[in-house]
N, C-alpha and C positions, 0 to 999 in steps of 0.2 A: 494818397493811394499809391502802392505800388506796383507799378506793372512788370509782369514778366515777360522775360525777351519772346524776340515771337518765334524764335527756335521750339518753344516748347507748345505748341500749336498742333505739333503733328505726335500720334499716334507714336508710341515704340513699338520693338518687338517685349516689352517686359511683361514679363507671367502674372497670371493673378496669384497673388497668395493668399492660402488658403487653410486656418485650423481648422480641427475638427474633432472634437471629444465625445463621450458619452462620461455623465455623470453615473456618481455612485449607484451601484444596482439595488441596494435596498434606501428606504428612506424615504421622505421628499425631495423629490425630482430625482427620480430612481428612472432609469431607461431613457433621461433625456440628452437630446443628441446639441449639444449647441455648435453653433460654425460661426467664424470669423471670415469674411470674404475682403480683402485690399483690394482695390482693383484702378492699376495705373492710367489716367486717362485725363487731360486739360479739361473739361467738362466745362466747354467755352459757351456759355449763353446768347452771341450772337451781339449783345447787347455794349459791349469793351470794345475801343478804338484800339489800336497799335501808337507808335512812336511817330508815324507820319499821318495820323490821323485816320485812316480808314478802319470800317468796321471789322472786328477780326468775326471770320462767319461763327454761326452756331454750331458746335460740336458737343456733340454729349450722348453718352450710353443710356439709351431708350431702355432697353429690355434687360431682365436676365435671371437665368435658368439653371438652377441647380437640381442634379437628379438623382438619383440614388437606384441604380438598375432600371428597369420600367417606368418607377415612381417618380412622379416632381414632388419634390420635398418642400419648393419654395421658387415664386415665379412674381415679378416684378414689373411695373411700368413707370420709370423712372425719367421727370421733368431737367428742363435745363437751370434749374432753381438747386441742384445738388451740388458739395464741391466737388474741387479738383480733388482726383486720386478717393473716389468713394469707397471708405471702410462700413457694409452691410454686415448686423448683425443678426441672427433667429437663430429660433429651436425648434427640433422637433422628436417626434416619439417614432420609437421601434428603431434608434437605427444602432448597431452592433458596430465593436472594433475589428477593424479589419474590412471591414466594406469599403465600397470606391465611391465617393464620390463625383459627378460630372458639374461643371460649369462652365457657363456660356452666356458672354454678352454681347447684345450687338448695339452698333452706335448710329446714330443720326446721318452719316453719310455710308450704312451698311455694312461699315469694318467688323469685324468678328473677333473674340477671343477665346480659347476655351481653355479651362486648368482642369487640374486632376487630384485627389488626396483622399489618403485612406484616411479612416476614422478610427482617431485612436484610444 
């Protein structure tokens, strides 16, 4: 098995990234909006020792919230059982190019991230 240094333990400042299309307007799957969400994060189980043997703690992005103005388009409750650096995929209906969307996760020790992306 291999482990990674324990530098990478902690949180960055790095952005989530974020596609975000609408398919073809006529058709099957005419008006649907799919999104790509990366989202940079060691999503440590709690469960992994370090190099000197001690447990490295639990860390992991619990929640997250993607919003489209007013609307949640898509909202999540995510276990320490995901990996590292979770790439979320979905779709959904009505959303238009050129809208914003909002995302936000938060993690197991409260840390926050929020991204931003028009839809294109």
């Amino acid at each position: 098995m291999r482990r990674r240094p324990s530098s990478e333990h902690t949180v960055t400042a790095q952005t989530i990234r974020i596609r975000a299309r609408v398919h073809a307007q006529t058709g099957e799957g005419a008006g649907i909006t799919e999104v790509q969400l990366l989202m940079p994060h060691p999503m440590e189980t709690g469960l992994r020792h370090d190099e000197a043997g001690q447990r490295v703690p639990r860390h992991h992005i619990t929640e997250v919230k993607v919003t489209l103005g007013p609307r949640t388009v898509f909202a999540a409750r995510l276990g320490y059982a995901v990996s590292r650096d979770p790439l979320l995929v979905f779709r959904f209906r009505d959303g238009k190019a050129g809208q914003l969307l909002r995302v936000t996760w938060t993690d197991s020790r409260g840390e926050q991230r929020n991204g931003e992306a028009v839809i294109a």
